[in-house]
PAKOL-613135 format. One record per atom (N, C-alpha, C, O): residue in three letters; x, y, z; chain. Coordinates in steps of 0.001 Angstrom, whole numbers, plus 524288, in hexadecimal, padded with zeros to 5 digits. Each point is the difference from the previous one (the first is absolute). Example, Ala and Ser with C-alpha at 12.3 -4.5 7.8 and 13.67 -1.06 7.14 Angstrom:
2
ALA|83386|7E9C6|81E78|A
ALA|7FC86|804A6|80000|A
ALA|80384|804B0|80000|A
ALA|8040C|7FFED|80299|A
SER|7FA96|8042D|7FA97|A
SER|80334|804A6|8003C|A
SER|7FCFE|80442|802DA|A
SER|801FD|80454|800A9|A
This chain:
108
UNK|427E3|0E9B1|E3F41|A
UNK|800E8|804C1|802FD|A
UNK|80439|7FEEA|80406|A
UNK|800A4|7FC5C|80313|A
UNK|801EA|807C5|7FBF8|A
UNK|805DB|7FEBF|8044F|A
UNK|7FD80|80123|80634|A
UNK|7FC64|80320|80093|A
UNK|805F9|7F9F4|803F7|A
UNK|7FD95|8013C|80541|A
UNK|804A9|8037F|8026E|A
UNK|80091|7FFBB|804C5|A
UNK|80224|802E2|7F8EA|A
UNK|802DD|8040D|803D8|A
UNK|8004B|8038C|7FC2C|A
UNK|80066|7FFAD|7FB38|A
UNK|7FF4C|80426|8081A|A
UNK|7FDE9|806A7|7FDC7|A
UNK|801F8|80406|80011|A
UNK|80083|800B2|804BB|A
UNK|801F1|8048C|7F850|A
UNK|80324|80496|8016B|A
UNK|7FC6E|80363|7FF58|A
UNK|7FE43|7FFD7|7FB85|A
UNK|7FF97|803AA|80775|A
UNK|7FC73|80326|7FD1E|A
UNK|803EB|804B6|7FD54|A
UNK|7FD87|803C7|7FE5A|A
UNK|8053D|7FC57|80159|A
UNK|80225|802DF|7FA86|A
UNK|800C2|7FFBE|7F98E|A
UNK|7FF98|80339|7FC74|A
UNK|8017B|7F83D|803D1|A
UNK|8002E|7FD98|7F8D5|A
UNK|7FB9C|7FC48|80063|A
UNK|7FE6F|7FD60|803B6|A
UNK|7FFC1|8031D|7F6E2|A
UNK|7FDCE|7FA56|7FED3|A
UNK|801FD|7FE4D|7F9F2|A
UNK|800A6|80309|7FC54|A
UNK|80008|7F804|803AD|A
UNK|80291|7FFB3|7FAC5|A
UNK|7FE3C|7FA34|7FEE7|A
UNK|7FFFC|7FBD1|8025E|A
UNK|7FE53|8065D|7F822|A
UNK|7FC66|7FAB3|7FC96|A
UNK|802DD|7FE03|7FD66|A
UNK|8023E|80304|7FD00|A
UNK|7FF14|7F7FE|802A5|A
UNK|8025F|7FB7A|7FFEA|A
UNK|7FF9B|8000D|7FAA4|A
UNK|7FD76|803C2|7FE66|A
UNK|8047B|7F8D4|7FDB0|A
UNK|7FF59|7FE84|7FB0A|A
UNK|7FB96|7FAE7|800EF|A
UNK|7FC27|7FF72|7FD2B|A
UNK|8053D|7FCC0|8079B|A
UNK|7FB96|7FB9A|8011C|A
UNK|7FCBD|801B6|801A4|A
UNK|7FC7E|7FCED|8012B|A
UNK|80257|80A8A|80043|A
UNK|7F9D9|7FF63|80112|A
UNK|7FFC8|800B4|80661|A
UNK|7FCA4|802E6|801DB|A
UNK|80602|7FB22|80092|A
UNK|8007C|80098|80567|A
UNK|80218|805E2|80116|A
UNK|803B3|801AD|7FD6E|A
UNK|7F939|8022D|80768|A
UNK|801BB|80442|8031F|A
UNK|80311|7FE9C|8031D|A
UNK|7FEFA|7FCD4|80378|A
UNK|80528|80536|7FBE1|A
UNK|80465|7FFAB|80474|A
UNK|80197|8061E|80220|A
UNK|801BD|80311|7FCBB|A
UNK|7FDBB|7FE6A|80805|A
UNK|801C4|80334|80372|A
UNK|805AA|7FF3C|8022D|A
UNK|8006B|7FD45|803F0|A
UNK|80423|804EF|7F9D5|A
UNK|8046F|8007E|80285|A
UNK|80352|80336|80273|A
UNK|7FD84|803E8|7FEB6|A
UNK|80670|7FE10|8040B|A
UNK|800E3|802C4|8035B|A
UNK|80347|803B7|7FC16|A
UNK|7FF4A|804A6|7FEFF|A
UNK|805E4|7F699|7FE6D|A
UNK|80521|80147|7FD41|A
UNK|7FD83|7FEBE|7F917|A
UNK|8004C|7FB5D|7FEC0|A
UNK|7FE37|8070F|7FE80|A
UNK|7FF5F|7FF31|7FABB|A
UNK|803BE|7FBA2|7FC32|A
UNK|7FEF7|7FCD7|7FC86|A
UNK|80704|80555|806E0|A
UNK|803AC|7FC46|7FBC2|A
UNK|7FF2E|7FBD4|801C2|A
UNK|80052|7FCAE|7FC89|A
UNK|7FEC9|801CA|80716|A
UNK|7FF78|7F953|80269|A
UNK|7FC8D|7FE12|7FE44|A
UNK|7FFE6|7FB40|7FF43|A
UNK|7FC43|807DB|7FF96|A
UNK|7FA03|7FE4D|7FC56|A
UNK|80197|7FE54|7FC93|A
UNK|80066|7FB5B|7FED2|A
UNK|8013F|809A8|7FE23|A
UNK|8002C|7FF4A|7F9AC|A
UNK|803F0|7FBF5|7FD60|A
UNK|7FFFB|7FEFE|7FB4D|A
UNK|80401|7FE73|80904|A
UNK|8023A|7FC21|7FFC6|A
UNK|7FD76|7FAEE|7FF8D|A
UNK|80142|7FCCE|7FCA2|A
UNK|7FB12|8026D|806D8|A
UNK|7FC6A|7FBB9|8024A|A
UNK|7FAED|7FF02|7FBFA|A
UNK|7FE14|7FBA4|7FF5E|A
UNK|8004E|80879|7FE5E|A
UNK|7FAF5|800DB|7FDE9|A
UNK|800B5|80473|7FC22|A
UNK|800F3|80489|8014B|A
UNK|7FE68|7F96F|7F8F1|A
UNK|802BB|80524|7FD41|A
UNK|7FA83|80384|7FF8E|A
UNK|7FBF1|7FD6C|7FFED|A
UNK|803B1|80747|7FFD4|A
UNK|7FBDE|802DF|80170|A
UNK|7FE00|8017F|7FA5C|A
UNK|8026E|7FF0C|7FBF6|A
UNK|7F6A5|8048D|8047C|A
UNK|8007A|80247|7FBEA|A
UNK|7FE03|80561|800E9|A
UNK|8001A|8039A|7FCD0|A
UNK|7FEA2|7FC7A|8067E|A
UNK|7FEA5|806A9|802E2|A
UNK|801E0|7FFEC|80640|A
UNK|7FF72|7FC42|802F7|A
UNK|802D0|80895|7FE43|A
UNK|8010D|80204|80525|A
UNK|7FAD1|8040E|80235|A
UNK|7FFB1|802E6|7FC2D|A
UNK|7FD0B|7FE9A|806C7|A
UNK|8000D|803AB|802C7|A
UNK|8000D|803B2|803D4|A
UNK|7FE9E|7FEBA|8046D|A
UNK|80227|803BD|7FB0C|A
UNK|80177|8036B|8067D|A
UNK|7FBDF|801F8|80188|A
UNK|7FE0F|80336|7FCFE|A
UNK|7FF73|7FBD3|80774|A
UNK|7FBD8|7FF06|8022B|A
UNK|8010D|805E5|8056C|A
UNK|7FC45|80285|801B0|A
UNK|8073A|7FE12|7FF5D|A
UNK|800D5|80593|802EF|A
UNK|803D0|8050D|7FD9F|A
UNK|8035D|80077|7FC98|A
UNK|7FA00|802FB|80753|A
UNK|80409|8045D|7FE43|A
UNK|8043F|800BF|80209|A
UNK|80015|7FE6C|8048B|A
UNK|80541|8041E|7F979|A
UNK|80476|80098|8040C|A
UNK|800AB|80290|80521|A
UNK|80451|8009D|80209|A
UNK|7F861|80081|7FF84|A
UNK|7FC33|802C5|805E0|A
UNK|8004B|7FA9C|80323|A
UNK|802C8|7FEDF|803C2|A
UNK|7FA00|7FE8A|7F9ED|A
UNK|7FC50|7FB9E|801E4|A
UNK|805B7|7FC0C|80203|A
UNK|801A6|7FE72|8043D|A
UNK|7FFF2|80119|7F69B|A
UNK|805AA|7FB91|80009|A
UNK|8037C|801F4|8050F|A
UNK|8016F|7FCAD|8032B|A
UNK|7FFE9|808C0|7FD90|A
UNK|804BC|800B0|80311|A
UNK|7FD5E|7FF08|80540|A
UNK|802C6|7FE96|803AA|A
UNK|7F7F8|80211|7FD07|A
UNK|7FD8E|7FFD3|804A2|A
UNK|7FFCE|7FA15|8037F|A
UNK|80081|7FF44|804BA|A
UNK|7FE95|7FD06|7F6FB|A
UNK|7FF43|7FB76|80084|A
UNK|806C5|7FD77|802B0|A
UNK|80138|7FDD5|8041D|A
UNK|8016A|8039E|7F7C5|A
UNK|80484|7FFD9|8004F|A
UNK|8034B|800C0|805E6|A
UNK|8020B|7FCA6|802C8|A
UNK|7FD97|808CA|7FDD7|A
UNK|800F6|800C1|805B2|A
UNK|7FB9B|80044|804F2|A
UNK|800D7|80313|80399|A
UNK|7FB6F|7FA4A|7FC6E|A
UNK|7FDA6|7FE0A|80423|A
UNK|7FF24|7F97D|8004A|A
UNK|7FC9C|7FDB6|80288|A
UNK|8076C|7FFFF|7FA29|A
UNK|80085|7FBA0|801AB|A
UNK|801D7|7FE9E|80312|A
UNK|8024B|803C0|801F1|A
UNK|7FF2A|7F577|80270|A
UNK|7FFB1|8012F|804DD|A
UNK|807A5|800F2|80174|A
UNK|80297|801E7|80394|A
UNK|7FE65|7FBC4|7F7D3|A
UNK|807CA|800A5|8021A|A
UNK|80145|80698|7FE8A|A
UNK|80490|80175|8006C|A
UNK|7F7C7|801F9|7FE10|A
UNK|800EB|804C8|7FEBE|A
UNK|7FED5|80466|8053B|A
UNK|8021D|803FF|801A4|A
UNK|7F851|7F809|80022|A
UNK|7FE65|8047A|803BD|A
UNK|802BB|7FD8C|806C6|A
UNK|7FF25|8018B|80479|A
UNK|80350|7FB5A|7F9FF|A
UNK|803C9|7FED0|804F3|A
UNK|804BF|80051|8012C|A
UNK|8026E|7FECA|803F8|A
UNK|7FF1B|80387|7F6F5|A
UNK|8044F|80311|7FE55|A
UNK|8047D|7FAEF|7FE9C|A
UNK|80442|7FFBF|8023A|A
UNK|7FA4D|7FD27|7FA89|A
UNK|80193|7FB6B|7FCEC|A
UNK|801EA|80233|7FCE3|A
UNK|800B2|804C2|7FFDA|A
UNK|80134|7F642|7FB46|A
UNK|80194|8010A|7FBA4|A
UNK|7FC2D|7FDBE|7FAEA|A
UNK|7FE51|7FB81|7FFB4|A
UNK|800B5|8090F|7FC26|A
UNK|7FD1E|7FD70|7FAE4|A
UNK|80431|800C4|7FB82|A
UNK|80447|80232|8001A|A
UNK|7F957|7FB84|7FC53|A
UNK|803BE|7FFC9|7FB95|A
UNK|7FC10|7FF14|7FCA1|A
UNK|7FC0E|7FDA1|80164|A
UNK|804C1|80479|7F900|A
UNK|7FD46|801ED|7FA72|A
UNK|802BF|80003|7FC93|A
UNK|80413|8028D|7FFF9|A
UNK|7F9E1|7F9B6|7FB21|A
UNK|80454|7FEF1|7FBC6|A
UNK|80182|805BF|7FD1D|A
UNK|7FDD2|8028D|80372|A
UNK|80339|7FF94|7FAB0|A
UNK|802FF|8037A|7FD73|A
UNK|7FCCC|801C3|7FAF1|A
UNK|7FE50|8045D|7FEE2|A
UNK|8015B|7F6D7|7FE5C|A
UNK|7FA5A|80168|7FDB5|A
UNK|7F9AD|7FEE5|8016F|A
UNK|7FC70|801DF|7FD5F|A
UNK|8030C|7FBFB|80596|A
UNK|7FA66|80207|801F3|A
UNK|7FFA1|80680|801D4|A
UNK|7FC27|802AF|7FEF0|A
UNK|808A9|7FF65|80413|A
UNK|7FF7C|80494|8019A|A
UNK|7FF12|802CC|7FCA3|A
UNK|7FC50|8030C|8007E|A
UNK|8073C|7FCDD|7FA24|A
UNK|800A5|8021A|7FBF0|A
UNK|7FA85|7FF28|7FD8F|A
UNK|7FEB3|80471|7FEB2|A
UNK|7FD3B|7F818|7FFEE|A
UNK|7FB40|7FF25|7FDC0|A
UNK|7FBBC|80236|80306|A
UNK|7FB93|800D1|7FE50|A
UNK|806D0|80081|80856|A
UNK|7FA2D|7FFD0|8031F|A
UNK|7FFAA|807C1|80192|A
UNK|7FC2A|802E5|7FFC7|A
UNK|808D2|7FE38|8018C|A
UNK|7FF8F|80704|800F0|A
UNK|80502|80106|7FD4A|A
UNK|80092|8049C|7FEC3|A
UNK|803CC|7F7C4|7FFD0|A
UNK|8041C|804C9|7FCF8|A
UNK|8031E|7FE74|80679|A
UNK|7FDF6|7FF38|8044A|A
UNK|808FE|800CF|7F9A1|A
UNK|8032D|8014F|803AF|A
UNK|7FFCC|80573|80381|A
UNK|800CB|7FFE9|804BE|A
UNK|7FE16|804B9|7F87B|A
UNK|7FF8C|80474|8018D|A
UNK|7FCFE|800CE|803F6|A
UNK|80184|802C7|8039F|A
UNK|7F950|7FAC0|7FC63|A
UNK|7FC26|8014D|801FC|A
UNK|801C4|7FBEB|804B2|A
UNK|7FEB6|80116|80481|A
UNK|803ED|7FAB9|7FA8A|A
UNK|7FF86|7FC9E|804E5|A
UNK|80463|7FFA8|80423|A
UNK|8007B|7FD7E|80413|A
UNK|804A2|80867|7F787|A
UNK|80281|7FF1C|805D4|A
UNK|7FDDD|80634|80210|A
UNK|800B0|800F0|804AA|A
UNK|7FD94|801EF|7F90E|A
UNK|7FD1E|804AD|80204|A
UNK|7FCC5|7FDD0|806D0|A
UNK|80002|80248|8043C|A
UNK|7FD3B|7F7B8|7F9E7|A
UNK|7FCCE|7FFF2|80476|A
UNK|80303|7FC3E|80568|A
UNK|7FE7B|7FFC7|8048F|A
UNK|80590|7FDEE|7F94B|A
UNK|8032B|7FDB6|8033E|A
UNK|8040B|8055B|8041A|A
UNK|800CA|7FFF0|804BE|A
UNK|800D4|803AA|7F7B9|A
UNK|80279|8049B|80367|A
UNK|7FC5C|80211|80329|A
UNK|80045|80109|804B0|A
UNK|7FB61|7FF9B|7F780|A
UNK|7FBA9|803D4|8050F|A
UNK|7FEEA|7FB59|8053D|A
UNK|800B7|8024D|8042A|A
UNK|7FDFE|7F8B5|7FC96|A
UNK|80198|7FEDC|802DC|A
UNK|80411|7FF97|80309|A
UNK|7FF9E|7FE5D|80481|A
UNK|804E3|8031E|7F952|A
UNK|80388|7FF80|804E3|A
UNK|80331|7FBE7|7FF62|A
UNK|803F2|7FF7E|802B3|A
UNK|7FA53|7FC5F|7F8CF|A
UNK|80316|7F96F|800A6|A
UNK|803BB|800A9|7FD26|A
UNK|80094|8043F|7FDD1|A
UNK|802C6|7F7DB|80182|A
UNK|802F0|7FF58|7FC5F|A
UNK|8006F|7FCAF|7FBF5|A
UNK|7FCDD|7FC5E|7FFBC|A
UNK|80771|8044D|7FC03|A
UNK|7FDB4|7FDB9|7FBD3|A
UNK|80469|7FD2D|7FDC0|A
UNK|8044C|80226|7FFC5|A
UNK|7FAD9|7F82D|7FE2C|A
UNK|80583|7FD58|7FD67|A
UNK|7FE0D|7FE44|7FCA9|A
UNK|7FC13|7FD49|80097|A
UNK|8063D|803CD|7FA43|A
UNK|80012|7FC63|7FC36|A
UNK|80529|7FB5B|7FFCF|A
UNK|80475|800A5|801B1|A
UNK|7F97A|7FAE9|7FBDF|A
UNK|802E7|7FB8C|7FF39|A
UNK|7FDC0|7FE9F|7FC6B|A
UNK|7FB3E|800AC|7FFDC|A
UNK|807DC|7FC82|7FB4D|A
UNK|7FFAB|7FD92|7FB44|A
UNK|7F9E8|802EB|7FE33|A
UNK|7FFA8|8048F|7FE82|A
UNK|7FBA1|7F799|80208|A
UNK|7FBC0|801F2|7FE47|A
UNK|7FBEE|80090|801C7|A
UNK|7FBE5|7FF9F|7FD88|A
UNK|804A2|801AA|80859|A
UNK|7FE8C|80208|8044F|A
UNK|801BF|804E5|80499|A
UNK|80422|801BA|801BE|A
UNK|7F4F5|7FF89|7FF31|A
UNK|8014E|8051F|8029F|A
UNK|7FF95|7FDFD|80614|A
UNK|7FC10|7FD5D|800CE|A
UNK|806D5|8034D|802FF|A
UNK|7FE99|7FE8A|80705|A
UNK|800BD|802DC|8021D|A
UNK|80472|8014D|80149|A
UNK|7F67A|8017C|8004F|A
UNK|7FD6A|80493|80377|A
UNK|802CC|7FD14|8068E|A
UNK|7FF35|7FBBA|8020E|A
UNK|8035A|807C6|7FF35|A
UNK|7FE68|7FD33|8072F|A
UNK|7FDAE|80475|8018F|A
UNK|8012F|80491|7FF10|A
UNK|7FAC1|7F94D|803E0|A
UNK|7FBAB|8033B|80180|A
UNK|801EF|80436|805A9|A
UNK|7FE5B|7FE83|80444|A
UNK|803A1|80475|7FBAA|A
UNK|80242|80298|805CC|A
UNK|803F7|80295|7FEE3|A
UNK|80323|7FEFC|7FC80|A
UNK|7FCFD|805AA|8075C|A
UNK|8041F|802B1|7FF19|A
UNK|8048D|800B1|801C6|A
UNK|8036E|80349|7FF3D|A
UNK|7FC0D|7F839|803EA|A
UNK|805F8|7FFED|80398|A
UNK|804D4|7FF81|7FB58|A
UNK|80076|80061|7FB3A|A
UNK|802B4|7FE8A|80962|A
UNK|8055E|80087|7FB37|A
UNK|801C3|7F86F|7FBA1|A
UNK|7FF74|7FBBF|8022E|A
UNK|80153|80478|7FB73|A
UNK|801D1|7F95D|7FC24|A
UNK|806E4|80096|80123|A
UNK|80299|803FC|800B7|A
UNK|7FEEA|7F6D7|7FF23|A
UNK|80465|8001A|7FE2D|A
UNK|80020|7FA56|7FBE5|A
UNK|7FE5B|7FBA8|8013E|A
UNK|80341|8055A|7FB5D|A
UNK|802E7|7FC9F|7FCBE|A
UNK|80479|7FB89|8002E|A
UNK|8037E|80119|7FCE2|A
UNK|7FD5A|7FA8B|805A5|A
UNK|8037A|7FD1A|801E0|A
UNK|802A2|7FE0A|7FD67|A
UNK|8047E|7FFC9|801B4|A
UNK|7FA9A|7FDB3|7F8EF|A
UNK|80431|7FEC6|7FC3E|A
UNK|7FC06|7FFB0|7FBC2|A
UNK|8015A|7FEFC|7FB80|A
């Protein structure tokens, strides 16, 4: 039994061992899988999501591109990033929410 835990995925090992991970591809790199499941709803996920603590202090999070895509859909997740107010960047294969609405600038 693995000793660190996501309560979002759990994913059974081919050796038999539960492993809880945050990022799936880093798993499925590490430990080739043979079932995924999603253990919340996309309610649950965006909630979790933005009351984490660099979110609710008006930090920065970041979400692979496809987890977003597997967990509510792009649509749905920049729907909830505007209704907050934040802003939103994609880069390569990541999304980075900065949590606040002041103004960004871009430096190079």
């Amino acid at each position: 039994m693995c000793t660190r835990a996501h309560p979002s995925f759990s994913i059974r090992c081919i050796d038999g061992c539960l492993r809880l991970k945050r990022f799936l591809t880093v798993v499925g790199q590490a430990c080739p899988m043979q079932s995924v499941t999603r253990h919340n709803s996309p309610d649950i996920w965006i909630d979790q999501m933005f009351s984490a603590q660099a979110a609710r202090k008006g930090g920065v999070v970041r979400r692979s591109l496809a987890w977003v895509d597997r967990e509510v859909g792009r649509d749905r997740f920049m729907q909830e990033v505007r209704y907050r107010g934040f802003h939103l960047i994609e880069t390569a294969d990541q999304f980075v929410v900065v949590c606040h609405n002041g103004p960004i600038r871009i430096l190079f």
